[in-house]
PDB file of N, CA, C and O in Angstrom:
ATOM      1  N   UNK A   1      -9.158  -2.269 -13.144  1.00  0.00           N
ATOM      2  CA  UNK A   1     -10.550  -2.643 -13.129  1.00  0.00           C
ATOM      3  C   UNK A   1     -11.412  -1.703 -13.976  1.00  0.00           C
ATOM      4  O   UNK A   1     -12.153  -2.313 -14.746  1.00  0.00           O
ATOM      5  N   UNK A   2     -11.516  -0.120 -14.035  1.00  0.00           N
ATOM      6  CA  UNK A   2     -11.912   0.694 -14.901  1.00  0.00           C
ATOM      7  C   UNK A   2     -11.819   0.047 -16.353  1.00  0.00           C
ATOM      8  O   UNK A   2     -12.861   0.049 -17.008  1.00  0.00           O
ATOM      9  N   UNK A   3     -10.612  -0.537 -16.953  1.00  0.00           N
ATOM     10  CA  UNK A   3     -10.593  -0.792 -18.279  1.00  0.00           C
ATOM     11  C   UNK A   3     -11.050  -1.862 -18.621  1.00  0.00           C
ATOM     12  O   UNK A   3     -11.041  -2.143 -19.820  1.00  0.00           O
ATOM     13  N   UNK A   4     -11.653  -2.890 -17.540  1.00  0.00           N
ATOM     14  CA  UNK A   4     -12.208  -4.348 -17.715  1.00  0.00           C
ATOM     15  C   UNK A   4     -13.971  -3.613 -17.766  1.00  0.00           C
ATOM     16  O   UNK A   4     -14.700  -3.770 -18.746  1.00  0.00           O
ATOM     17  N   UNK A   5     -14.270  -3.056 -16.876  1.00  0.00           N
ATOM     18  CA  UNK A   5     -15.654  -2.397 -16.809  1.00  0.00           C
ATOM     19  C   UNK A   5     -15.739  -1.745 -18.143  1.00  0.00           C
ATOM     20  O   UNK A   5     -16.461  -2.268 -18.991  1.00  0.00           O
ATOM     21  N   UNK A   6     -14.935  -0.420 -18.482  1.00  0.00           N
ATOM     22  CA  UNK A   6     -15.029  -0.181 -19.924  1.00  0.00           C
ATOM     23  C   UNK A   6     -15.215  -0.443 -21.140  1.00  0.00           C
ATOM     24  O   UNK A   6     -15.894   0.171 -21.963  1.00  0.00           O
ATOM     25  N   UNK A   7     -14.455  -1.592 -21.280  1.00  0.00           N
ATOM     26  CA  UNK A   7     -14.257  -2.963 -22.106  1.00  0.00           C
ATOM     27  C   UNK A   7     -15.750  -3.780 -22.144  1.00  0.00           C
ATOM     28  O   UNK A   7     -16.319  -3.826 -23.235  1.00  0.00           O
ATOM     29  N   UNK A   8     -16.321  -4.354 -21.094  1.00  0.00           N
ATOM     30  CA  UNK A   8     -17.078  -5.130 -20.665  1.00  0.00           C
ATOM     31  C   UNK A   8     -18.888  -4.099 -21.498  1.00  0.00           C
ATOM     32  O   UNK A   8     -20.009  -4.510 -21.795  1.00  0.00           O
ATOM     33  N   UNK A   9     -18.428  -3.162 -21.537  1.00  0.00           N
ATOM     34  CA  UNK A   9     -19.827  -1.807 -21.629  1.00  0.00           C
ATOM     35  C   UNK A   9     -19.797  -1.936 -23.383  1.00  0.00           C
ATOM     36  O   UNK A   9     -20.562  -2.311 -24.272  1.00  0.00           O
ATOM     37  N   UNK A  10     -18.057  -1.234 -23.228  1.00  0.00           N
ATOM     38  CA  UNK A  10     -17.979  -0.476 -24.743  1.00  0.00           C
ATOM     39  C   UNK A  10     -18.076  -2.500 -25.928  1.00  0.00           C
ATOM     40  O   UNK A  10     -17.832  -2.487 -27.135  1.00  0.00           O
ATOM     41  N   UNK A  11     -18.322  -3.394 -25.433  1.00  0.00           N
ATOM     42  CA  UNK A  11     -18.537  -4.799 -25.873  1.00  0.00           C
ATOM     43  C   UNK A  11     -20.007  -5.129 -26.198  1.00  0.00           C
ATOM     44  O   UNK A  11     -20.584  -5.666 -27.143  1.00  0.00           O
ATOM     45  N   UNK A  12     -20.381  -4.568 -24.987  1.00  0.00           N
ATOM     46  CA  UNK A  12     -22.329  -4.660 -25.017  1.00  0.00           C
ATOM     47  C   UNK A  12     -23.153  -3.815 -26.197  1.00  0.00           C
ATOM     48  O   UNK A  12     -24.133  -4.147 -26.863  1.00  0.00           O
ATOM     49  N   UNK A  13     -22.216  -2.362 -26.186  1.00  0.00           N
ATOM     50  CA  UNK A  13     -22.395  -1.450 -27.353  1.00  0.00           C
ATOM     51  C   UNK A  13     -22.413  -1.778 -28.289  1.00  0.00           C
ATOM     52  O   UNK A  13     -23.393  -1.522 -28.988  1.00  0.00           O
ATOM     53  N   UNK A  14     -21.066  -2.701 -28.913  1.00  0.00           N
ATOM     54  CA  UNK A  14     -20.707  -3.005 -30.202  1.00  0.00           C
ATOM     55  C   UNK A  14     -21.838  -4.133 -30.814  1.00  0.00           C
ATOM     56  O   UNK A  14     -21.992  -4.538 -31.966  1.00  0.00           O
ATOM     57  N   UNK A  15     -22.588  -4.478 -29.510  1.00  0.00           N
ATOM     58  CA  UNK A  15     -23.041  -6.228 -30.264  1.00  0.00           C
ATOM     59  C   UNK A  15     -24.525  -5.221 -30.544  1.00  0.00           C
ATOM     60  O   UNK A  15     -25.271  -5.177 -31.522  1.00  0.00           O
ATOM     61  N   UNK A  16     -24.547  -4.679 -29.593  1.00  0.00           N
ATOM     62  CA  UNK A  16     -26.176  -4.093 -29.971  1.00  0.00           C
ATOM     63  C   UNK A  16     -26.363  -3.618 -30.636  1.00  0.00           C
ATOM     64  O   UNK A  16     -27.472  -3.591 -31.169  1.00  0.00           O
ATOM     65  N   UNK A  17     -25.333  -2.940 -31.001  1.00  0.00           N
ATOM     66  CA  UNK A  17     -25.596  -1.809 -32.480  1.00  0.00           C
ATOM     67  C   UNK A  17     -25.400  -2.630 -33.469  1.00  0.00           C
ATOM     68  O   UNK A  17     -25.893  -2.123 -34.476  1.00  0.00           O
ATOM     69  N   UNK A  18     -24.847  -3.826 -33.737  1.00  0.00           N
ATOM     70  CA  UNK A  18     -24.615  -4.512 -34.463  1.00  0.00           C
ATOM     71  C   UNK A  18     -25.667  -5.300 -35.061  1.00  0.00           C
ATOM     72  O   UNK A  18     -25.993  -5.478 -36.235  1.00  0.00           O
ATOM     73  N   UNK A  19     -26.202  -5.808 -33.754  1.00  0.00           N
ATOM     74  CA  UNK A  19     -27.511  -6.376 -34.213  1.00  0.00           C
ATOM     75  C   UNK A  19     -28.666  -5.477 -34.740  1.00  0.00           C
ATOM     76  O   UNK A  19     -29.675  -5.765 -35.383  1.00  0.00           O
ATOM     77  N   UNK A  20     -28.264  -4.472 -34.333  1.00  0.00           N
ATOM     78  CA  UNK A  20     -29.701  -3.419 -34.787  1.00  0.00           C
ATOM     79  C   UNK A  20     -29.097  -3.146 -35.797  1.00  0.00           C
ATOM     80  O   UNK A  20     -29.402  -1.977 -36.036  1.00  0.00           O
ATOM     81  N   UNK A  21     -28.368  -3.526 -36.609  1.00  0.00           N
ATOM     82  CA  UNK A  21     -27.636  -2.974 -37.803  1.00  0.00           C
ATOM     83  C   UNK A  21     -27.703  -1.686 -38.527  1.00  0.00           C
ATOM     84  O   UNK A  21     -28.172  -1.188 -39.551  1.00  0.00           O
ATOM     85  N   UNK A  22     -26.604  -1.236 -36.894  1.00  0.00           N
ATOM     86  CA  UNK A  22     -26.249   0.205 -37.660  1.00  0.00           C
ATOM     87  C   UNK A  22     -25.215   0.323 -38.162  1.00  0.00           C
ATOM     88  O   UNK A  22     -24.518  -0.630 -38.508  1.00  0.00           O
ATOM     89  N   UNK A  23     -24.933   1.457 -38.291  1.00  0.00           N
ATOM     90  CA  UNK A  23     -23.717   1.737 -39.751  1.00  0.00           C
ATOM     91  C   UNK A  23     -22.372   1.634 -38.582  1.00  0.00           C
ATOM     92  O   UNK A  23     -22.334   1.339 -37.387  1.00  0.00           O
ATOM     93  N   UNK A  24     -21.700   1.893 -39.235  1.00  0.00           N
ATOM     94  CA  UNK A  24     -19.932   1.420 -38.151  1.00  0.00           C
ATOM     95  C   UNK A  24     -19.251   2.358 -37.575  1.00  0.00           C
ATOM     96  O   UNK A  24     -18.402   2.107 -36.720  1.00  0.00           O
ATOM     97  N   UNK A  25     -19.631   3.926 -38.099  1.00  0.00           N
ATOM     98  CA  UNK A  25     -19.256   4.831 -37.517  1.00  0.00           C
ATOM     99  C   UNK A  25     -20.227   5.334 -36.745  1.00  0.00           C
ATOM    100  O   UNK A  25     -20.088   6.524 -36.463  1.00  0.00           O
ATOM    101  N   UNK A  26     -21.559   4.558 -36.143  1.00  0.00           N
ATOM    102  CA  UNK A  26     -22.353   4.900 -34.852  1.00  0.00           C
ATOM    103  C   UNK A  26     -22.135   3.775 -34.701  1.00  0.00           C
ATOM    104  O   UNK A  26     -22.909   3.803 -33.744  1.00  0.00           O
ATOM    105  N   UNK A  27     -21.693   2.382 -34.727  1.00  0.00           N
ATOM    106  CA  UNK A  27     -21.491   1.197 -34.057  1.00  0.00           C
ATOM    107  C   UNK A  27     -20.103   1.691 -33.155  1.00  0.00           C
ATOM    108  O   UNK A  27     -20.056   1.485 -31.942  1.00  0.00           O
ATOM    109  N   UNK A  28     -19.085   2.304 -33.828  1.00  0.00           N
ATOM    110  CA  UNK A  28     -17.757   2.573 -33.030  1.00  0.00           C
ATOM    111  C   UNK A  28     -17.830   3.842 -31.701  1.00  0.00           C
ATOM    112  O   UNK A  28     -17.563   3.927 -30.503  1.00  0.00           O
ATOM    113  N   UNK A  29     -18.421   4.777 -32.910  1.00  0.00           N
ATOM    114  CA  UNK A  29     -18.490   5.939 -31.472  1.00  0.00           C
ATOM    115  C   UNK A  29     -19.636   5.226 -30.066  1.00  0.00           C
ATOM    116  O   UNK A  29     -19.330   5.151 -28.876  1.00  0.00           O
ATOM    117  N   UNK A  30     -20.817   4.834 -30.640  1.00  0.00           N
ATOM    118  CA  UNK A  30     -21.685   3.951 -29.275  1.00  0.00           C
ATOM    119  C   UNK A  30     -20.312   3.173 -28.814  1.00  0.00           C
ATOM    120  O   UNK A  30     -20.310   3.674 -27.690  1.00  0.00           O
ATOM    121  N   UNK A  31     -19.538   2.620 -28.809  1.00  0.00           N
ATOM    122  CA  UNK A  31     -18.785   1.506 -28.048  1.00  0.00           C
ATOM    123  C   UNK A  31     -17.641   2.445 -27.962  1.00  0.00           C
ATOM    124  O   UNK A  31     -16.628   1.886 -27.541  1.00  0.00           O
ATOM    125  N   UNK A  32     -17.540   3.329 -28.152  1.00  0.00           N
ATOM    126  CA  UNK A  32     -15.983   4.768 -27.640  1.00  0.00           C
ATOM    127  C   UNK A  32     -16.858   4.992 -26.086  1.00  0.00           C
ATOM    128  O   UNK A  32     -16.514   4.777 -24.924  1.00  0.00           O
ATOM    129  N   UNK A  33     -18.219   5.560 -26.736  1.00  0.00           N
ATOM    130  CA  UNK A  33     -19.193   6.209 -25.241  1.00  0.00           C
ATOM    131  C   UNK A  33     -19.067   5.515 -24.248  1.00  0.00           C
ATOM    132  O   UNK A  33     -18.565   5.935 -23.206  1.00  0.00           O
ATOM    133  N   UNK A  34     -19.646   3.953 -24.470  1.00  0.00           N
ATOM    134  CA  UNK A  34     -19.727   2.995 -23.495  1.00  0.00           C
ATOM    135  C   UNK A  34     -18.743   3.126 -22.822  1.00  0.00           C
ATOM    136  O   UNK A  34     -18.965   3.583 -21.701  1.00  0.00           O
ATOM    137  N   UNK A  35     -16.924   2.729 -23.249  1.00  0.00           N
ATOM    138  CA  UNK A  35     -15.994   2.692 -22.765  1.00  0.00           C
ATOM    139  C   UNK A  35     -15.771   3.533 -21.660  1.00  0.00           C
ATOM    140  O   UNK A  35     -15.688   3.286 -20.457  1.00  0.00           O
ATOM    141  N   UNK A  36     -15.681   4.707 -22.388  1.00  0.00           N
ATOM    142  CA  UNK A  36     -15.638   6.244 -21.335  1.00  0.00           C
ATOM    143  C   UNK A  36     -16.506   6.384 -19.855  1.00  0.00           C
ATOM    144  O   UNK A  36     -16.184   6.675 -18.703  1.00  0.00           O
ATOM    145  N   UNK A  37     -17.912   5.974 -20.608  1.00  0.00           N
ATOM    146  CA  UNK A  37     -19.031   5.535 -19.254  1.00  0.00           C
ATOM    147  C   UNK A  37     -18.272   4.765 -18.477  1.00  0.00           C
ATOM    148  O   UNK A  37     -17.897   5.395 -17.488  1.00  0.00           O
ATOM    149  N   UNK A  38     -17.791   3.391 -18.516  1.00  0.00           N
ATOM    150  CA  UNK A  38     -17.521   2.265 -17.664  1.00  0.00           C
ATOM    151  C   UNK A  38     -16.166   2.994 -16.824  1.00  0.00           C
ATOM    152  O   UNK A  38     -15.907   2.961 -15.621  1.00  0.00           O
ATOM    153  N   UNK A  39     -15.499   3.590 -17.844  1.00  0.00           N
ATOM    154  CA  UNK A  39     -13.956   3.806 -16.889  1.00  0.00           C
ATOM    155  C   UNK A  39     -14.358   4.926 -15.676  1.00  0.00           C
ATOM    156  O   UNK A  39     -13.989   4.779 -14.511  1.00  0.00           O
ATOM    157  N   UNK A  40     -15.135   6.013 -16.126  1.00  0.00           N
ATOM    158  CA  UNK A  40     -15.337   6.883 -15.225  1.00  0.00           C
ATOM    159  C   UNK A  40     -16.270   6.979 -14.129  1.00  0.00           C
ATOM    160  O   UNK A  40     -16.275   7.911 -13.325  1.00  0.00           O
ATOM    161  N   UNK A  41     -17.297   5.700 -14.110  1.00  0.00           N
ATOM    162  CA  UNK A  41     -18.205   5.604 -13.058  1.00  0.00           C
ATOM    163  C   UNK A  41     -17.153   4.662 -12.335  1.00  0.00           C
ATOM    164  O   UNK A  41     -16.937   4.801 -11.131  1.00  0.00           O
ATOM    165  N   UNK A  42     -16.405   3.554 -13.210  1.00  0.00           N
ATOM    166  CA  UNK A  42     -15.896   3.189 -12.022  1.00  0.00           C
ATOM    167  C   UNK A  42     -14.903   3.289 -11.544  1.00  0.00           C
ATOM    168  O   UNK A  42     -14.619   2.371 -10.775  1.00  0.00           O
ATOM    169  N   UNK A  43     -13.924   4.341 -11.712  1.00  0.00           N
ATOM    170  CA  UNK A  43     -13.071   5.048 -10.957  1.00  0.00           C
ATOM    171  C   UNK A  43     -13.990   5.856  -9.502  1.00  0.00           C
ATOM    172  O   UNK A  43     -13.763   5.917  -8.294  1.00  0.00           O
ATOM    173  N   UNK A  44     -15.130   6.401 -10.441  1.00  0.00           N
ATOM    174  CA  UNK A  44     -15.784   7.205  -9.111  1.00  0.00           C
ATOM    175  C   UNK A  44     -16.387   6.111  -8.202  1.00  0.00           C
ATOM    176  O   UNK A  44     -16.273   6.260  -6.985  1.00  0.00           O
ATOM    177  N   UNK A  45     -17.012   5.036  -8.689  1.00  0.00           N
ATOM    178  CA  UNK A  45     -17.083   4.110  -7.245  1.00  0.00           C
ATOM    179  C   UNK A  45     -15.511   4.055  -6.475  1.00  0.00           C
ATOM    180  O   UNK A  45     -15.378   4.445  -5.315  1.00  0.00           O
ATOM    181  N   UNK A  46     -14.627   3.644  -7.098  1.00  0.00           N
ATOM    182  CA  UNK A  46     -13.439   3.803  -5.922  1.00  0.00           C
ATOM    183  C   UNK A  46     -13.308   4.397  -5.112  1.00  0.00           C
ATOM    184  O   UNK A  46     -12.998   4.099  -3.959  1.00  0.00           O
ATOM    185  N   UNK A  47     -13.624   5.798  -5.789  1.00  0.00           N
ATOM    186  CA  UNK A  47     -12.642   7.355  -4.831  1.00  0.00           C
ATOM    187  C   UNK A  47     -14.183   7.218  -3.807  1.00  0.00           C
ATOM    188  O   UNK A  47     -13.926   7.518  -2.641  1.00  0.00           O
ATOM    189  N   UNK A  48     -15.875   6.783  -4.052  1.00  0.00           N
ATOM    190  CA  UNK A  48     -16.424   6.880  -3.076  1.00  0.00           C
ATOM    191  C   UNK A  48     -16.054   5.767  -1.758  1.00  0.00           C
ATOM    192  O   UNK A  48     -15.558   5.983  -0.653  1.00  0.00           O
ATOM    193  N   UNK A  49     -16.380   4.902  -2.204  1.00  0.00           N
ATOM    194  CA  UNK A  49     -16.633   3.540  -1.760  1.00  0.00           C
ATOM    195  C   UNK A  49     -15.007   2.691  -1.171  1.00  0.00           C
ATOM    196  O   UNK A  49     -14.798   2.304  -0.021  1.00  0.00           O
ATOM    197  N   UNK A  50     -14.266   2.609  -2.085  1.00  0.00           N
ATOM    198  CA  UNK A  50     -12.890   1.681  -1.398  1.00  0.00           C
ATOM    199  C   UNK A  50     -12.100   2.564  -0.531  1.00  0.00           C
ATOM    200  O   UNK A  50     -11.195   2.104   0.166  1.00  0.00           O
ATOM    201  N   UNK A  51     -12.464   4.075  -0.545  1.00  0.00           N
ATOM    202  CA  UNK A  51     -11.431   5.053   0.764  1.00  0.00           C
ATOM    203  C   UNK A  51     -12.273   4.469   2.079  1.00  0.00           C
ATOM    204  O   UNK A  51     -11.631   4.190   3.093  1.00  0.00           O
ATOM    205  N   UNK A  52     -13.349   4.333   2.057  1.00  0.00           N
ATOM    206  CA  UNK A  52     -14.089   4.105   3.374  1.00  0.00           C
ATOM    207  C   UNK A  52     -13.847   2.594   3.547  1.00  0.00           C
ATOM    208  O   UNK A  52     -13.886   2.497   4.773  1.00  0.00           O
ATOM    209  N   UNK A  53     -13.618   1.342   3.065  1.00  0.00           N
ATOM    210  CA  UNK A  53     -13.994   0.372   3.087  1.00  0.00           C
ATOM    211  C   UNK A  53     -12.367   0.690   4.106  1.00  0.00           C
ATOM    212  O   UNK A  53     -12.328   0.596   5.333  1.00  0.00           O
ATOM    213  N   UNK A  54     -11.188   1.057   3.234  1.00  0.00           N
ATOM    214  CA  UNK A  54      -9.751   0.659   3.711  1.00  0.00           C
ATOM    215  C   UNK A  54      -9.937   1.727   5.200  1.00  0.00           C
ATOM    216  O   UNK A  54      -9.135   1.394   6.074  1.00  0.00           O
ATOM    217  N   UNK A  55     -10.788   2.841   5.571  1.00  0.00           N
ATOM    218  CA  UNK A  55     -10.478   3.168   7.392  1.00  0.00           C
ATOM    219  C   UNK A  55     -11.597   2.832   7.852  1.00  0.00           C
ATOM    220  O   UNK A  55     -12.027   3.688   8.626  1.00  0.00           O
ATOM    221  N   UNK A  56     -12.415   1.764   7.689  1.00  0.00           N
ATOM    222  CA  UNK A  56     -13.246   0.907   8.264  1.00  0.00           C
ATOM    223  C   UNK A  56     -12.574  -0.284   8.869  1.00  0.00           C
ATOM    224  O   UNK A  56     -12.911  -0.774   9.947  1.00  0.00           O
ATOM    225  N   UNK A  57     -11.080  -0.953   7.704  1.00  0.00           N
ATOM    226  CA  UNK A  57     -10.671  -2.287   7.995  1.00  0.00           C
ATOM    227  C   UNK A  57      -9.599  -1.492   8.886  1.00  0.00           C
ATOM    228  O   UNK A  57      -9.448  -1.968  10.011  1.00  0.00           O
ATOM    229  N   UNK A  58      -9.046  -0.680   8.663  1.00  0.00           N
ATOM    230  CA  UNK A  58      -7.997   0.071   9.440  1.00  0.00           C
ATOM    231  C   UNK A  58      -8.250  -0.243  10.868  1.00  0.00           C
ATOM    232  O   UNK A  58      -7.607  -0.859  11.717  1.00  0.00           O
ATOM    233  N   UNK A  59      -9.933   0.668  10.860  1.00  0.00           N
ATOM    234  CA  UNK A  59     -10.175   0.593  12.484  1.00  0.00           C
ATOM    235  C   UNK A  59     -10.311  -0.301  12.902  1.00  0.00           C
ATOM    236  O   UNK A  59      -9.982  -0.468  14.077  1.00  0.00           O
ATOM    237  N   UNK A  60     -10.899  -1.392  12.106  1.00  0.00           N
ATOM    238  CA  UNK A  60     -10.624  -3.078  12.950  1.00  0.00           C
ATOM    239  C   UNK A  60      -9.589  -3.494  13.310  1.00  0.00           C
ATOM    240  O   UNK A  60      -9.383  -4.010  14.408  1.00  0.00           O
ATOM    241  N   UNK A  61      -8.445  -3.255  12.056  1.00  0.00           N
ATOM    242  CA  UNK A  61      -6.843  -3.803  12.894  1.00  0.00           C
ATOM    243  C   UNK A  61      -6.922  -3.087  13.838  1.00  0.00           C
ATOM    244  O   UNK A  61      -6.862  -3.841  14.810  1.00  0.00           O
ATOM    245  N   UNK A  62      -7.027  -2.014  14.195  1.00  0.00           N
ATOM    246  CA  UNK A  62      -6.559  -1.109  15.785  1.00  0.00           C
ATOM    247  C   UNK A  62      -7.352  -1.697  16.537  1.00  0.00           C
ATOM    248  O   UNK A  62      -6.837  -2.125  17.570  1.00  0.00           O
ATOM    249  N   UNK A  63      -8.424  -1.879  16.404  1.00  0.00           N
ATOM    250  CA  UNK A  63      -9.278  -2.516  17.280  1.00  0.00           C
ATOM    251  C   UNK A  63      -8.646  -3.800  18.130  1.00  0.00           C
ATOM    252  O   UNK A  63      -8.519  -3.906  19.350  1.00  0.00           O
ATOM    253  N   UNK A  64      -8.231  -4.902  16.896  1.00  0.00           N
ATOM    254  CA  UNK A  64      -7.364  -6.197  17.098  1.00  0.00           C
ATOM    255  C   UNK A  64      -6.397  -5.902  18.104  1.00  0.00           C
ATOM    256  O   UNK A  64      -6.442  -6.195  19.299  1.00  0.00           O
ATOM    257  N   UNK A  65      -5.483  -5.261  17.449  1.00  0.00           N
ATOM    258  CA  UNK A  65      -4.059  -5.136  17.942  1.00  0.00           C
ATOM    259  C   UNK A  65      -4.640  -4.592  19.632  1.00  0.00           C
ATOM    260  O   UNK A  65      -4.539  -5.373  20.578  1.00  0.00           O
ATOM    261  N   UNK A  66      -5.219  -3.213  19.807  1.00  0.00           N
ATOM    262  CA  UNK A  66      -5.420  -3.420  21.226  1.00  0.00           C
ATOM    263  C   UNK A  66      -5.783  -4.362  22.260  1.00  0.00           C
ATOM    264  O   UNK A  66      -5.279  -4.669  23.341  1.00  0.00           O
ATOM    265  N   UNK A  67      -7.264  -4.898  21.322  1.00  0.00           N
ATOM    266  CA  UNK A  67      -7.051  -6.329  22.550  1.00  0.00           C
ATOM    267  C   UNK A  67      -6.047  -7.526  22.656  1.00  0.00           C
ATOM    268  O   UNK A  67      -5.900  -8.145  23.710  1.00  0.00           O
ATOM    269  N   UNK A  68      -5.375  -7.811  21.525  1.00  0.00           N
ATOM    270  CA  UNK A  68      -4.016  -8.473  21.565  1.00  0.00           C
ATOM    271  C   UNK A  68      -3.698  -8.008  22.566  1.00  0.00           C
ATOM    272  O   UNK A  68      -3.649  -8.716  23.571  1.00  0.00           O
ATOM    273  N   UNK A  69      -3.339  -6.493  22.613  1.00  0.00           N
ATOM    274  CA  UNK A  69      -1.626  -6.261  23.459  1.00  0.00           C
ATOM    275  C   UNK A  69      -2.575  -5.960  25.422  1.00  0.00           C
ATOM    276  O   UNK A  69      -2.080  -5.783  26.534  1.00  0.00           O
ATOM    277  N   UNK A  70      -3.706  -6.024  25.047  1.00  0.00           N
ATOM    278  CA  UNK A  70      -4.315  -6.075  26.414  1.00  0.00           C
ATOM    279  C   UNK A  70      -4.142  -4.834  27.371  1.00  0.00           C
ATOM    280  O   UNK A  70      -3.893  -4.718  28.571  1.00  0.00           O
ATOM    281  N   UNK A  71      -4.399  -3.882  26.248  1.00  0.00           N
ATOM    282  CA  UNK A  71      -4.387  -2.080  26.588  1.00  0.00           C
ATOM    283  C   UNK A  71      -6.501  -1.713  26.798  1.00  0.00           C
ATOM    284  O   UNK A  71      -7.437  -1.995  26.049  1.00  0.00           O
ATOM    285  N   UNK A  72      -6.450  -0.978  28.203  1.00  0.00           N
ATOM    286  CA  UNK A  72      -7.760  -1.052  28.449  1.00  0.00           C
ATOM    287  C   UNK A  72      -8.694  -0.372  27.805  1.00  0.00           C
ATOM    288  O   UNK A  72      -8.429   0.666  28.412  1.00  0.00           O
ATOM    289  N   UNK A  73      -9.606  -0.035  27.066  1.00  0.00           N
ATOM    290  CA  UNK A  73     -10.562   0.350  26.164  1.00  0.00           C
ATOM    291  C   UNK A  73     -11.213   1.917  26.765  1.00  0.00           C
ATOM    292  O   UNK A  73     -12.063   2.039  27.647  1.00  0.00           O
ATOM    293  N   UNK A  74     -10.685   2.772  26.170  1.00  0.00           N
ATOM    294  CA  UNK A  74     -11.189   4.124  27.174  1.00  0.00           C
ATOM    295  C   UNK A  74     -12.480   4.068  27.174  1.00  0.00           C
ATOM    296  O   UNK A  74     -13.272   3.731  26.294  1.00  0.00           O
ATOM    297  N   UNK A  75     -12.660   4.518  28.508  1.00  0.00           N
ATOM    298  CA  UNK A  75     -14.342   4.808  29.285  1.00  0.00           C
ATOM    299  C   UNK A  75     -14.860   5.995  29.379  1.00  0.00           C
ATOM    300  O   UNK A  75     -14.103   6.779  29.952  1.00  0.00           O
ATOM    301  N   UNK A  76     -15.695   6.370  29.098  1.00  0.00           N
ATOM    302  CA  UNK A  76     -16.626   7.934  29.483  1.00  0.00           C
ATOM    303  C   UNK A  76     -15.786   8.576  30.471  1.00  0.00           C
ATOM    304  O   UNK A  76     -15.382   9.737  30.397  1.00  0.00           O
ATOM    305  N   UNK A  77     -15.563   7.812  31.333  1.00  0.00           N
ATOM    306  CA  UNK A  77     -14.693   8.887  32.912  1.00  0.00           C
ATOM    307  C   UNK A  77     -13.415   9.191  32.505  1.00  0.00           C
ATOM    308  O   UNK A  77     -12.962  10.103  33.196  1.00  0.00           O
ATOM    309  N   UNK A  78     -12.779   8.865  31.807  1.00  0.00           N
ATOM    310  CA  UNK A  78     -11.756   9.249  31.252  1.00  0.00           C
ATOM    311  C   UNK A  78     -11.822  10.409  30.365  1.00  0.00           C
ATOM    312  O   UNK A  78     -10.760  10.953  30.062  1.00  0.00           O
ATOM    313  N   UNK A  79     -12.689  10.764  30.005  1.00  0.00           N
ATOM    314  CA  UNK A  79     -12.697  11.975  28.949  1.00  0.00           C
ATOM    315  C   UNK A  79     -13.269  13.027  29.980  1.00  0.00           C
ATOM    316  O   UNK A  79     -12.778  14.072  29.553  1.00  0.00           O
ATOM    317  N   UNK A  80     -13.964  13.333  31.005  1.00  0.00           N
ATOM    318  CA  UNK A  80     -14.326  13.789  31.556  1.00  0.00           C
ATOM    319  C   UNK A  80     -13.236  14.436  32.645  1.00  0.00           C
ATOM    320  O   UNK A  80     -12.798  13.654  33.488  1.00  0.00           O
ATOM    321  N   UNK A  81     -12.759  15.871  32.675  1.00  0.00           N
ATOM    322  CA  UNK A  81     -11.565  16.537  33.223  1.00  0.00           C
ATOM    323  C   UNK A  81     -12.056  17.495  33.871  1.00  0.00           C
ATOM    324  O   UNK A  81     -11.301  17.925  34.744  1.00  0.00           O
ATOM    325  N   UNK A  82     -13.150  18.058  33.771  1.00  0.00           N
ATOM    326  CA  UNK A  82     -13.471  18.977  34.917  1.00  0.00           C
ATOM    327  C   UNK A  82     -14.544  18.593  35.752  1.00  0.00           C
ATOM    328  O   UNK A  82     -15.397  17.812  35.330  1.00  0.00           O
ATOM    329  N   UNK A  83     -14.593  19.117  37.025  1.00  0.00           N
ATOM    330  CA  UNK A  83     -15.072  18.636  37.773  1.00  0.00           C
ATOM    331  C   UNK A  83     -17.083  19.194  37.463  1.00  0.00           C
ATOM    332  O   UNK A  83     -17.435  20.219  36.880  1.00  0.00           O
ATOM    333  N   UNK A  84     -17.872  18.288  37.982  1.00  0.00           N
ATOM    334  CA  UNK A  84     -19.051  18.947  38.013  1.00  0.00           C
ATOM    335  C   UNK A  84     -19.335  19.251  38.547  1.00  0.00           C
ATOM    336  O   UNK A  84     -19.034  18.718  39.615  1.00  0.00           O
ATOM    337  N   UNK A  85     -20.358  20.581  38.650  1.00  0.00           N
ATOM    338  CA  UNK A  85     -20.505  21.436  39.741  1.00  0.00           C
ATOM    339  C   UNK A  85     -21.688  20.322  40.576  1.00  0.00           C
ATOM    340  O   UNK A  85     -21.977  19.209  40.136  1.00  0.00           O
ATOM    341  N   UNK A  86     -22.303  20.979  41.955  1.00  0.00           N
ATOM    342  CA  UNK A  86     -23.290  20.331  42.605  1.00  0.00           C
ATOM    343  C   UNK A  86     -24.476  21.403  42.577  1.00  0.00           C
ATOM    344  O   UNK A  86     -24.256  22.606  42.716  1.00  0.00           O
ATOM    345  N   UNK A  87     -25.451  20.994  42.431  1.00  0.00           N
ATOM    346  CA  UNK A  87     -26.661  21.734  42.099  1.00  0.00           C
ATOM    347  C   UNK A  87     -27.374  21.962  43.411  1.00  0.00           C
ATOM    348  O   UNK A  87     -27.749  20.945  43.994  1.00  0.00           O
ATOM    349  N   UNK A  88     -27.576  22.922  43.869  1.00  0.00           N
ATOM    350  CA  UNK A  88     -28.031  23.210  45.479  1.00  0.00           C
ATOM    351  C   UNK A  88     -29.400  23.957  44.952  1.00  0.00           C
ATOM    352  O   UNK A  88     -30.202  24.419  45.763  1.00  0.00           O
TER     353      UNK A  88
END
């Protein structure tokens, strides 16, 4: 996907400079830049954005699968191991 985004940028570059009729060695390097731009923002959307999306869906399958298998959903009193004192 980086090299379709890249592609898709360093394409927009080439036509614009084209039409503004510039010379070919700032028509090529503008559409080298573009490229570079597109691959590396969108690698960095991945590493932000698709790690969270995949233990978001994660926690839904666990979610699923427990009420499938009909295992009871821990409650507040369950985490709670020492006793509380009484306030006199």
């Amino acid at each position: 996907m980086p090299k379709v985004v890249g592609g898709i940028l360093a394409l927009i570059a080439l036509g614009a400079s084209m039409l503004a009729e510039v010379d070919p060695i700032t028509c090529l390097t503008r559409g080298l830049i573009a490229y570079w731009v597109g691959s590396i923002f969108t690698q960095l959307w991945y590493v932000f954005f698709t790690i969270r999306v995949q233990k978001a869906s994660e926690l839904a399958t666990e979610d699923a699968e427990a009420v499938q298998s009909g295992e009871p959903e821990p409650s507040d009193q369950d985490e709670i191991t020492e006793p509380v004192a009484k306030a006199s």
